[in-house]
Each structure stands twice: as structure tokens, then as C-alpha cells.
C-alpha positions as CSV (number, residue, x, y, z in Angstrom):
1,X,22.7,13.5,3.8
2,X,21.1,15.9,6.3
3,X,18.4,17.0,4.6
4,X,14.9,17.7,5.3
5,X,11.7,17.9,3.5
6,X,9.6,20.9,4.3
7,X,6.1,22.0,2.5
8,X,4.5,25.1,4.4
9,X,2.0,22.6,6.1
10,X,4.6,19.7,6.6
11,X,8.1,19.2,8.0
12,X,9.7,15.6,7.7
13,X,11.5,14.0,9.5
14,X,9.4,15.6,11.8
15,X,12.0,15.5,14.6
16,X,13.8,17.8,12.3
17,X,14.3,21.5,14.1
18,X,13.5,24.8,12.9
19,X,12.8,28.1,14.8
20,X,9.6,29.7,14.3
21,X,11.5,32.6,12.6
22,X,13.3,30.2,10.0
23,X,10.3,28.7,9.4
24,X,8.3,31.9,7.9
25,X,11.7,32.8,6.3
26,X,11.4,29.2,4.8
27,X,7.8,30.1,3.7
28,X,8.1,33.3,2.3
29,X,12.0,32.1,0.3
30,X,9.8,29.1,-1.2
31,X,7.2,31.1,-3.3
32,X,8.4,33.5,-6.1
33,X,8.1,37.3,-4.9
34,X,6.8,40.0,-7.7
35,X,3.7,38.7,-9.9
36,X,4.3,36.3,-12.0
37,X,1.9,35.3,-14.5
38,X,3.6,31.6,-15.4
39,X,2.1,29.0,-15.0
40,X,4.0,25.2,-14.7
41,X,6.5,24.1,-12.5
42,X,9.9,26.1,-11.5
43,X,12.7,25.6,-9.2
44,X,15.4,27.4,-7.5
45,X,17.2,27.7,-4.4
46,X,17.8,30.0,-2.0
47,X,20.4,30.5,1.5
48,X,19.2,31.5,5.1
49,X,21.0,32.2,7.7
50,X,20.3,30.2,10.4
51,X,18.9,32.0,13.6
52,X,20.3,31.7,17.0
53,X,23.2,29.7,18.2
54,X,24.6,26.6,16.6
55,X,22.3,23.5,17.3
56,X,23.8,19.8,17.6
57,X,22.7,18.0,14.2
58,X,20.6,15.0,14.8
59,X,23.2,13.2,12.0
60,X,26.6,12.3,13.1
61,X,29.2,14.3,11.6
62,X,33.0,14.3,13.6
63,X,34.2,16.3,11.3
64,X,35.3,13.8,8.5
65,X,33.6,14.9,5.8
66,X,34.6,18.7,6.0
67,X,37.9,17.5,6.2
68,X,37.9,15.5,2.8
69,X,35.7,17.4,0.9
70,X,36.9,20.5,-1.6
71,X,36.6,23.9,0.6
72,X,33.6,25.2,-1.4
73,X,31.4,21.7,-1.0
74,X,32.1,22.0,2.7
75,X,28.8,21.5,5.6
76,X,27.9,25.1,6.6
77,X,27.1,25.1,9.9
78,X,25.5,28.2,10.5
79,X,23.5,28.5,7.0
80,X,20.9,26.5,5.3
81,X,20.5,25.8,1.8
82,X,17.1,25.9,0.5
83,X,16.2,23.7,-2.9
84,X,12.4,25.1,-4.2
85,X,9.8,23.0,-6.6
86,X,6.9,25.4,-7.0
87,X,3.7,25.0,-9.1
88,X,1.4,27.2,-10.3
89,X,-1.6,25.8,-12.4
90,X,-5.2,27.2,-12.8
91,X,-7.4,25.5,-10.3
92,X,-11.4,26.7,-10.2
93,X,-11.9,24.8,-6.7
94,X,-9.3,27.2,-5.1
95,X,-10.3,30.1,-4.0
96,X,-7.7,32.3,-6.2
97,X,-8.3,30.1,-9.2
98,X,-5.1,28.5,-8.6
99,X,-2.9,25.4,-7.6
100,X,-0.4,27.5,-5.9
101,X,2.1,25.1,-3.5
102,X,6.1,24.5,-3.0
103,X,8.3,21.2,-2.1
104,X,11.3,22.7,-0.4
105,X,14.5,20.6,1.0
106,X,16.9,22.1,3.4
107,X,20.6,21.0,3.5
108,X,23.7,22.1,5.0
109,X,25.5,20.9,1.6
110,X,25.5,23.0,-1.6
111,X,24.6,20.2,-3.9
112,X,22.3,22.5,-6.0
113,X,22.5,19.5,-9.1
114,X,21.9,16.4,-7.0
115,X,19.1,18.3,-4.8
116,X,16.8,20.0,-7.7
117,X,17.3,16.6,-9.7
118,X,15.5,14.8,-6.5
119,X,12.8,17.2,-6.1
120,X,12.2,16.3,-9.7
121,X,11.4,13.2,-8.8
122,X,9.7,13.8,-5.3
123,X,7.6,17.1,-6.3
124,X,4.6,16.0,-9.1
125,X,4.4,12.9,-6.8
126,X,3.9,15.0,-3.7
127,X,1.7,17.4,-5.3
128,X,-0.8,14.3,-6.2
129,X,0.3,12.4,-2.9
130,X,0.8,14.8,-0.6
131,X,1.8,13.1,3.1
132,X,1.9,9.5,2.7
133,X,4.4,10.2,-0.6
134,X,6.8,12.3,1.7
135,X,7.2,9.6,4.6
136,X,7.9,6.8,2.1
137,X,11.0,9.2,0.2
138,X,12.1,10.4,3.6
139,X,12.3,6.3,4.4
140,X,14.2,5.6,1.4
141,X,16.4,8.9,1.9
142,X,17.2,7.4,5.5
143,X,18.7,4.6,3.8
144,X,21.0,6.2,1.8
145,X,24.7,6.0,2.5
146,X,27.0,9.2,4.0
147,X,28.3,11.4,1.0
148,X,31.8,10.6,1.3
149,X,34.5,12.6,-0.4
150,X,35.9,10.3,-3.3
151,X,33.0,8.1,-3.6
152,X,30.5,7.3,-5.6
153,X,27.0,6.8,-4.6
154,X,24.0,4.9,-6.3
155,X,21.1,6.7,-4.1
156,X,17.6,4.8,-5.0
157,X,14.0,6.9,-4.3
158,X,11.1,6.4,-5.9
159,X,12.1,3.6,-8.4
160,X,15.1,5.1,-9.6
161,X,18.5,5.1,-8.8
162,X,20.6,8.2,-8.6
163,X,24.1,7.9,-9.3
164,X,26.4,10.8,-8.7
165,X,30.2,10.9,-7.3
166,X,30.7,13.5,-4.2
167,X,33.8,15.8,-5.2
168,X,36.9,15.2,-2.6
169,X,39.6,18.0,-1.9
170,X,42.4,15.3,-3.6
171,X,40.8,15.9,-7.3
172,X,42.6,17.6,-9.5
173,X,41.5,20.9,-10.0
174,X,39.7,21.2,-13.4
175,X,40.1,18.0,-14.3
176,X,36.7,16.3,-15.4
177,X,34.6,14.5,-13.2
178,X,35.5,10.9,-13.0
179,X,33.0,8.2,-15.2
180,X,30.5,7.1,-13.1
181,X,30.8,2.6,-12.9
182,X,27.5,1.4,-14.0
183,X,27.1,-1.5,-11.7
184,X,25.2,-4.2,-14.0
185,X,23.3,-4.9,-10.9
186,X,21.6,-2.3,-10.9
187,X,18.5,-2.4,-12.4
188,X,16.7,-0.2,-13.8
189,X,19.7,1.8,-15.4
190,X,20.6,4.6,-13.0
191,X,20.4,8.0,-13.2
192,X,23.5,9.2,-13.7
193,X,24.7,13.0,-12.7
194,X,27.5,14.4,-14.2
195,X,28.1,16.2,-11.1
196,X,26.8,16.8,-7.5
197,X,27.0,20.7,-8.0
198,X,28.4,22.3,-11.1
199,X,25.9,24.1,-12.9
200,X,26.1,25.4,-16.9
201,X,28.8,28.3,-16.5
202,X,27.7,28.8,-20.1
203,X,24.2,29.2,-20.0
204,X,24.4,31.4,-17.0
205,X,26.8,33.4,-18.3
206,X,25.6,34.0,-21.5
207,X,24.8,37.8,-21.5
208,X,27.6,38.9,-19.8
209,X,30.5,37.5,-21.6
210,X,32.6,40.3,-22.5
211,X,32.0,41.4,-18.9
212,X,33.7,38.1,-17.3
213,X,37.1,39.4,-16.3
214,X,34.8,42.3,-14.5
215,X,32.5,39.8,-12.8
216,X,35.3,37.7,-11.6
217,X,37.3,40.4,-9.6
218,X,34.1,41.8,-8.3
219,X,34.1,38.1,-6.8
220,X,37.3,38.1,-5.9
221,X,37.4,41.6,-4.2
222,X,34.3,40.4,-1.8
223,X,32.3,43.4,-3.4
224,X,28.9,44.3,-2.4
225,X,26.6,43.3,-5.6
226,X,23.1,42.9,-6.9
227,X,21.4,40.5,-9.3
228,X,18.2,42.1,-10.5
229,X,16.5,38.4,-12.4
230,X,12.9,38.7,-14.0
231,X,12.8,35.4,-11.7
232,X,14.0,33.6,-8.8
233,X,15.6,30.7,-11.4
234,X,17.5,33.0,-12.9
235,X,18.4,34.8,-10.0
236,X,19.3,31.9,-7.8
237,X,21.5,31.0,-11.1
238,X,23.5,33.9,-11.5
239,X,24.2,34.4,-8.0
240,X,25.6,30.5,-7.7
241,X,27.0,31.0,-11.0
242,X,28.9,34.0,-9.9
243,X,30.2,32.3,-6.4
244,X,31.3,29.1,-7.9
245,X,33.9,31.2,-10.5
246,X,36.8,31.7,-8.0
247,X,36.9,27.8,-7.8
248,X,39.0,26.3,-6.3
249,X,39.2,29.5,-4.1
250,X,36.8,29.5,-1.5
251,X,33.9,32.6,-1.7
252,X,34.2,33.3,2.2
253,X,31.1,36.4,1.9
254,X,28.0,36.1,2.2
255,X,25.8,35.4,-0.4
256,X,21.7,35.0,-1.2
257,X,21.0,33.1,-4.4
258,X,17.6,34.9,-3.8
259,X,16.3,37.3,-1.3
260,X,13.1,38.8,-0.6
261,X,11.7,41.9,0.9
262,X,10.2,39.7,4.2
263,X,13.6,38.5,4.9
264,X,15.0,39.2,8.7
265,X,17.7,41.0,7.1
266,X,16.5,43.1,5.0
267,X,16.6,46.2,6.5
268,X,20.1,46.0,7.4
269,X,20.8,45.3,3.3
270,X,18.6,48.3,2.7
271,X,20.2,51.2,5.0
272,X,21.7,53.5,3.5
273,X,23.2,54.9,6.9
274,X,26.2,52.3,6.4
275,X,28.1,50.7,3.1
276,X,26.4,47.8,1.9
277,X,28.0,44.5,3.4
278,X,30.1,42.2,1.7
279,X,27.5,40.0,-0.1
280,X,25.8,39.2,-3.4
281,X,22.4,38.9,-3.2
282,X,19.7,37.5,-6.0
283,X,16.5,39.7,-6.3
284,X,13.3,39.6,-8.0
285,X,10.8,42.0,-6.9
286,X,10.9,46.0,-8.8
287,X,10.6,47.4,-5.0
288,X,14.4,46.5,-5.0
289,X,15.3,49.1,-7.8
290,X,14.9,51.9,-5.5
291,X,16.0,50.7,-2.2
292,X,19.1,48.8,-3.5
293,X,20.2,52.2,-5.8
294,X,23.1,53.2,-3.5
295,X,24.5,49.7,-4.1
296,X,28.0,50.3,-5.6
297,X,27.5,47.3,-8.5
298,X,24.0,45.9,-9.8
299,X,23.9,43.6,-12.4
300,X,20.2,43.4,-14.4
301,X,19.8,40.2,-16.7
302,X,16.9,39.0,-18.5
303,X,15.4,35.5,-19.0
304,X,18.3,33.1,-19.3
305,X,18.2,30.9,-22.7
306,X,19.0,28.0,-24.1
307,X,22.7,27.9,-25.1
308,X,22.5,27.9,-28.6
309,X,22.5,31.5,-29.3
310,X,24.2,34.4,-27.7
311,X,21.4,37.4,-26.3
312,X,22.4,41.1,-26.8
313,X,25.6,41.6,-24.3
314,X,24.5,43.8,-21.6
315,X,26.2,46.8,-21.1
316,X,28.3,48.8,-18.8
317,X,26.3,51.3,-17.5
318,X,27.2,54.5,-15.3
319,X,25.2,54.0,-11.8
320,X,23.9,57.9,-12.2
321,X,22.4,56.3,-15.4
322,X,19.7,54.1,-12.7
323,X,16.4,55.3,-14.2
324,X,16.9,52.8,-17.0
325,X,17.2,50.1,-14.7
326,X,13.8,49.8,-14.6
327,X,13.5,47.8,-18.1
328,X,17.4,47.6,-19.6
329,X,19.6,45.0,-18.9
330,X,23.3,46.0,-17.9
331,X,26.1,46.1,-15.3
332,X,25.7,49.7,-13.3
333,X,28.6,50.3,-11.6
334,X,32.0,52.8,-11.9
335,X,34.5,49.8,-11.6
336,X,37.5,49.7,-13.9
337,X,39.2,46.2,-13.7
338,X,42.8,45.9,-12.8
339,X,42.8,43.2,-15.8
340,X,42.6,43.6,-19.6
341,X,39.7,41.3,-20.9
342,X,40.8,38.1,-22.5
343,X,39.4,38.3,-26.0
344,X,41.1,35.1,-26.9
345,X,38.6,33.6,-24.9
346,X,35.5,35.4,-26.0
347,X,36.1,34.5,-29.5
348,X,36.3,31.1,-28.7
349,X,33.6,31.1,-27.2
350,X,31.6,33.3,-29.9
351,X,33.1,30.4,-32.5
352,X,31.6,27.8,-30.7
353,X,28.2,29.2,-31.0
354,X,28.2,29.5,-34.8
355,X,29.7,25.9,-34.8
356,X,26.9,24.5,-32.3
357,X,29.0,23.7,-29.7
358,X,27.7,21.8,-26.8
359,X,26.7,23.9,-23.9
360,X,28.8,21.3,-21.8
361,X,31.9,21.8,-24.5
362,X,31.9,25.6,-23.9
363,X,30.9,25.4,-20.0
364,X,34.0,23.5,-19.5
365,X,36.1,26.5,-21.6
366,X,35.0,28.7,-19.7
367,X,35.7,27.1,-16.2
368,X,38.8,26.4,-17.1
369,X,39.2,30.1,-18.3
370,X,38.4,30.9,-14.5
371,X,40.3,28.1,-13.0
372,X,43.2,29.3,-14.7
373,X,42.5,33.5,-14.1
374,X,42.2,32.4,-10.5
375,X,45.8,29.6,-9.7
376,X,47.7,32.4,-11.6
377,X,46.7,35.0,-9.0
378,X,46.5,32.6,-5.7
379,X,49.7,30.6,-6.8
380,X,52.3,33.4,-5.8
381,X,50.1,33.6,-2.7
382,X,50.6,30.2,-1.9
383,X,54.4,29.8,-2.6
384,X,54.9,32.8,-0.6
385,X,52.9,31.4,2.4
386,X,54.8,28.1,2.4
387,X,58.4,29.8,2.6
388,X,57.0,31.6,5.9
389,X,57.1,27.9,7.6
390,X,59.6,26.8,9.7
391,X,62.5,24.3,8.6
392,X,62.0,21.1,9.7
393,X,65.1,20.8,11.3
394,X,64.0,23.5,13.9
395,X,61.5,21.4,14.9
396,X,63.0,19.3,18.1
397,X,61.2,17.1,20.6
398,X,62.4,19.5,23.7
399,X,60.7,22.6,22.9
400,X,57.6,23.6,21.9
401,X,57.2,23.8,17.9
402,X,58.8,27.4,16.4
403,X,56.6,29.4,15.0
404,X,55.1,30.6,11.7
405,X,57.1,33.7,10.7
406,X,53.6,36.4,10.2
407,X,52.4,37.4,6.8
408,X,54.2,40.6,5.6
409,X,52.3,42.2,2.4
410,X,55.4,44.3,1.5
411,X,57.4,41.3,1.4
412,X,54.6,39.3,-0.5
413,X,54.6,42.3,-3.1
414,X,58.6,42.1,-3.6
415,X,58.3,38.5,-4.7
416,X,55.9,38.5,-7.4
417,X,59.0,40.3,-9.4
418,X,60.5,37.0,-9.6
419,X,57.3,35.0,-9.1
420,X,54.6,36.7,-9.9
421,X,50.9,36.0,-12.0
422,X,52.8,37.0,-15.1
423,X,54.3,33.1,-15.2
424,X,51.7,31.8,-15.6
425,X,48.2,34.0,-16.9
426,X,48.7,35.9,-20.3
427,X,46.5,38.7,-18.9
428,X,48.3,42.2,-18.6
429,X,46.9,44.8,-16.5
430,X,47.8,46.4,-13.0
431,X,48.5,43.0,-10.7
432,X,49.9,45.0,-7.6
433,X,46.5,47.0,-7.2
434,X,44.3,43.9,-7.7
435,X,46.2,42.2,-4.8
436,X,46.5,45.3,-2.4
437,X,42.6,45.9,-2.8
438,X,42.3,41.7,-2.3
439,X,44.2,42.3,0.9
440,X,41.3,44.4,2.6
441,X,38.8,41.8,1.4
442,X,37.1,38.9,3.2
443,X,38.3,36.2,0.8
444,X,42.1,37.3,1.6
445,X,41.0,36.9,5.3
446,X,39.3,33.1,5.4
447,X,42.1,32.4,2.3
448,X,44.9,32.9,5.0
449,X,43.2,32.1,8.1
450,X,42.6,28.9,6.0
451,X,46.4,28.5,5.2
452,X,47.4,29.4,8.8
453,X,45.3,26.8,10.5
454,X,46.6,24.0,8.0
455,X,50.1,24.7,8.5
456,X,49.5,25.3,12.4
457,X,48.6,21.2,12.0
458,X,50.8,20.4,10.1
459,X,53.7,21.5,12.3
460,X,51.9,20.0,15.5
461,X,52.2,16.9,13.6
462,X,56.2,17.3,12.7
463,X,56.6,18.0,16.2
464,X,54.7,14.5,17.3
465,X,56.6,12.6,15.1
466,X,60.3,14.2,16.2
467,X,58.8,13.1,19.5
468,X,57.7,9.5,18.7
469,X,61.4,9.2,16.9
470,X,62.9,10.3,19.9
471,X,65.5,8.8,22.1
472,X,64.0,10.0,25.6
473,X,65.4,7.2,27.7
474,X,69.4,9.0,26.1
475,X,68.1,12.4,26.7
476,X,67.1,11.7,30.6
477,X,70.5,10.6,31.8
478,X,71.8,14.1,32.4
479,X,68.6,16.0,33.3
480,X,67.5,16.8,37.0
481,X,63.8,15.4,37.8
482,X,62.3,19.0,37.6
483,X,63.2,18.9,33.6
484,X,62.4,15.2,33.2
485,X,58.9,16.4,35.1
486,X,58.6,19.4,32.9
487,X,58.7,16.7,29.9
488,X,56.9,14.2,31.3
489,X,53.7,16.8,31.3
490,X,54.5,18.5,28.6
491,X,54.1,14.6,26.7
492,X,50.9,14.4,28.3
493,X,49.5,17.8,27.4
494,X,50.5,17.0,23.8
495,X,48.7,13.8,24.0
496,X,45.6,15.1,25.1
């Protein structure tokens, strides 16, 4: 599963490679950064960038699993994911009075439910254990099958048995994760995870409900924004809460579920000699309030809570209106949304509190809300896309495959007329704008870079079949050797 085990004073495997720089950057991410006086465990997760060039993986990968898997479960090859168990307990033998010490596991995959549900298992053990627990989970953990797309996986560590299915691209978007087979084999009675990755939208989302339809073009637009958390759980929440709502559109920015002030990059996030990047980043520490202030959109939230109830809504506040930052949740920005709000939904939602709703019942509303907002925008994108491909009977075994006709946003804009959002989404509100500012952002760009590439295949393979159905034995009795040569290469360069 390509995943390692790291504690400040331990690295297994041990031929697992890290620079000296991602190494402190893993040390200083794995320890919450303002004062906190809690005590107990708490986990959370965290992103780095990975420094210097790419490095060959010491688990084989060709490329399968990208290919199979939905576009926002994909391997990230030049970021790691970071999944924190830290404890803090009074300790008189230490010398601060304290048991102060984190389990971190670094992965390539974004499996945020599957990962913290492990270190569950691994961390209280480790903390009593220490070494000779992590080489024995890191033997079992070798064991463990591939996570392929479509499959499900029974994963045993530690006496238990995790079972969890890993997402694949053919799913149908929205539809509920498939039962998991209890094998009657398998004894104990696994654990089983709903899913590898979704967390509760719900929960999350809680205090900024009315604010959704905001939150969700902010995503979409690729716009610079801040998450101000009391903690780095609820920081590291909201930020993967926030990325995961264009689903099944891919978030192509950058993004830190939770960032500190020791990070490499933190003075290029902090300048105020150039816009802010295209990012969302997760912070904890008060020091941020001042040098984050010319950020165009920060969002402040309290302690998350159970999903019962409904906290205050936080409020849209005017950025000049900063100095309350310091203690009052709220959004702090001078957006206006293209989009009305949907208060079908909200009251829905605010129904299924009073009627004590499952947090899973009204997660699910709510992703489906955002699944919804988001196939009625890409949609027209999509059918519009398609009609730039070539016919198929243009494609001919002689010449090289035509090309895609290029992407013309005029021409795009003309079609939603006839074919536009307002099929298919309820929502009224300025369309046109929303798309023309999406055209500048970076999610348009890996969207149709995306597109491009797929249909780029996809015509390379027409092309190789018109070839393979060929008559080329007919087609040679009329042509001179220079054109049968021509071919005869032109075969081979295709094969290769």
C-alpha cells in the first residue's frame, strides 16, 4: 500500500527514503502548533510536498492502479500524505511533566478513513511497545494485497481484520458504496469501513451551511483560502472536507489540510509582494491572523461537534472587519456567488436535525447536493468537449489520425443556450460569469488537459484498430516501394 511508519526517532521499513528536509517538515507537521492544553490522544493529517526530483518507489506501480482508480483517489507522485496519532498525557518522569509523542504514516494515497482507523489500532500499542510493535505491523502490512480499483480487501494487523473496498473510476458517481461480503472465514468478525476515504460532509460542514453554495465555487474557482481551526483535527477536516466537494471533479490546486509556521514554504504563502497562490491551506497557530490578512477569503470555525445539533452559523464578514478575527467565527471575504443559495436543501437539512437524523443520512444529502451542483455545471463541459472529436470515419489506416478540433470558449458559451446547467440544476443565478472566471482557474486547466489526453488515446487506439482491420496486402498493389516503405515504418513507429 506504500506506506511507511515514521515516529521522530524511527522510520520503518527502514529502507524507506526521506530527505533530511522532509524529515523535519515530517517532525514539525506531526505535533500540534499553538498551546494546547488537551490532554488524550488526537489525530489528523497533513500534505507535504515532496522535495527534489521524483524518486523511483521501492513498490511496483506501472501505472495500473492510477489508471483504474477515480481521479481524486489517484497516487500523487510528487506529494506525501501525512496521517498523525499524537498523545499528550501528564508524565512526572519527563522532564516537562509530560508524555508528549506522535505515530505518523506517510502514503502517496488519500485514504484519510482507512489510514487514521489503522493508526487506531497501531498507536496505544506503539506508545507501550515502541520498536519491536512497529516491525511486527510493518510485517503484517507487507503482506497485505495491492489496493486494486473494484476490489475489496480484508487487510489483517494486530488481530483484526480490516475490510474496506478501494473506489474504482467505473462506480457510479454517488451511488453508495457497495456491501462489504463478510467472508464466514474470517474469524474474528472484521472490521468493516464504510469507505476508504469519505469523511462526515455533515459534521464538517455543520457551521457553515447556509454558506455552501459560497464554499463550493470558492473550490471550484481554485481560489486562494484560509482555514483558521482551534486545532489541527479540525483543520485538517475542513480543508479535506472542502477539496472532496467538487467530487467527481478533480481539485487540481494545491492544498495543506494543515500547515505550520516551520514549513519550507511558508514564506512564499506569507509575502505579501505577490497574490496568494492557488491553494487552501489549514492553520492553527494565532501568528497566522496577521500574516495571512491580505488573503482574499479566510474562513474561522470553532471546535467541530457531534452532529446532533446545529452551532451558531458563522457569518459573512467584510475582510476590513479582520480585528474580530481574533475570537469570532466567520467567512471574511468580499465574494458574491454567481449562484442563488439552495434553501431547499438547507431546510432539509435543518429538518433532519430536529428529527435526529443520522449524521450518515444527512452526509449523504448533502454529497449528493454537491454531486449534483457540480454534473450540472461540468456536463455541458463535457458534451461540448466530445463534439470537438473527430468522426470516426476520418480516421483511415494511411494517414496519421486527424486531429482534435481546439477548445474555443466563445463557442462553448453559445451552446449552453440549448444545453446549458439550467437542464439539469434548479439553481438560478449568473452561469456565464461562473464559467468565464472557471476558465482562468487551475481546475479548468487539469479538467481539460485531463479530457485532452483521454481522447488523444482514444483516437490512437481507433487508428490501431482501422489498421489491424486493414486490407494492406489490396492497398500495396498499386503503390511504388517508397510509399509501401513509408508504411512499413510508419507500422513500426506505431507499434513501438
Amino acid at each position: 500500500l506504500c506506506l511507511s511508519l515514521l515516529s521522530p526517532q524511527l522510520v520503518y521499513p527502514q529502507d524507506f527514503r526521506l530527505t533530511e528536509k522532509e524529515k523535519t517538515s515530517i517532525c514539525y507537521l506531526s505535533f500540534p502548533d499553538s498551546y494546547s492544553g488537551g490532554l488524550g490522544d488526537t489525530q489528523f493529517s497533513f500534505r507535504l510536498r515532496q522535495a527534489g526530483g521524483a524518486r523511483s518507489s521501492p513498490f511496483h506501480d506501472d501505472g495500473s492502479y492510477n489508471r483504474e482508480a477515480p481521479l481524486t483517489l489517484q497516487r500523487e507522485a510528487s506529494h506525501y500524505f501525512g496521517y498523525v496519532y499524537f498523545r499528550q498525557v501528564k508524565d512526572s518522569s519527563m522532564r516537562r511533566g509530560y508524555f508528549q509523542k506522535s505515530l505518523v504514516l506517510v502514503s502517496r494515497l488519500p485514504y484519510v478513513n482507512l489510514f487514521q482507523c489503522l493508526l487506531q489500532l497501531i498507536a496505544p500499542e506503539y506508545f507501550d511497545k515502541l520498536e519491536p510493535c512497529l516491525e511486527a505491523v510493518c510485517n503484517e502490512i507487507d503482506q497485505w494485497p495491492p489496493p486494486v480499483p473494484g476490489q475489496t480487501l480484508n487487510l489483517p494487523v494486530m488481530g483484526v481484520v480490516i475490510q474496506v473496498r478501494i473506489p474504482s473510476r467505473v462506480d457510479k458517481p454517488g451511488s453508495s458504496p457497495v456491501k462489504q461480503c463478510n467472508q464466514e472465514n474470517l474469524l474474528p468478525a472484521p472490521l468493516v469501513l464504510p469507505s476508504v476515504h469519505e469523511l462526515d460532509l455533515f459534521r464538517c460542514f455543520q457551521p457553515v451551511l447556509i454558506h455552501i453554495q459560497m464554499l463550493w465555487e470558492l473550490m471550484l474557482l481554485g481560489e486562494p483560502l484560509v482555514v483558521m481551526a482551534p486545532s489541527p483535527t479540525v483543520s485538517s477536516e475542513m480543508v479535506l472536507a472542502l477539496t472532496s466537494c467538487l467530487a467527481p471533479l478533480r481539485y487540481c490546486c494545491d492544498f495543506r489540510p494543515y500547515f505550520t509556521i516551520h514549513d519550507s514554504e511558508f514564506k512564499e504563502y506569507t509575502t505579501r509582494t505577490q497574490a496568494p497562490p492557488n491553494i487552501v491551506v489549514g492553520v492553527t497557530n494565532p501568528f497566522f491572523i496577521k500574516t495571512l490578512q491580505h488573503w482574499p477569503h479566510i474562513l474561522r470555525v470553532g471546535e467541530l461537534r457531534m452532529s446532533g445539533d446545529l452551532p451558531k452559523q458563522v457569518k459573512v464578514k467584510k475582510l476590513a472587519k479582520l480585528r474580530s478575527l481574533d475570537t469570532k467565527p466567520g467567512i471574511y471575504t468580499s465574494y458574491k456567488t454567481f449562484l442563488h443559495k439552495d434553501k431547499t436543501l438547507i431546510k432539509r437539512l435543518l429538518k433532519g436535525i430536529q428529527r435526529k437524523r443520522p449524521s450518515e443520512v444527512q452526509s449523504a444529502l448533502l454529497r449528493r447536493h454537491l454531486l449534483e451542483l457540480t454534473q450540472s455545471f461540468i456536463i455541458p463541459l463535457e458534451h461540448y468537449m466530445a463534439s470537438l472529436m473527430p468522426l470516426q470515419r476520418a480516421i483511415t489506416p494511411w494517414k496519421n489520425p486527424p486531429q482534435i478540433r481546439p477548445f474555443c470558449q466563445e463557442d462553448f458559451m453559445k451552446s449552453l443556450e440549448h444545453a446549458g446547467p439550467q437542464l439539469t440544476c434548479v439553481l438560478k443565478g449568473d452561469w456565464l460569469g461562473l464559467y468565464r472566471r472557471f476558465f482562468k482557474s487551475p481546475n479548468f486547466d487539469g479538467w481539460f488537459r485531463q479530457r485532452h489526453r483521454e481522447m488523444t488515446q482514444k483516437l490512437e487506439a481507433l487508428h490501431l484498430e482501422a489498421i489491424c482491420e486493414a486490407d494492406i496486402v489490396a492497398w500495396m498493389k498499386d503503390k511504388s516501394e517508397v510509399e509501401i516503405v513509408d508504411l512499413v515504418l510508419k507500422l513500426r513507429e506505431k507499434l513501438v
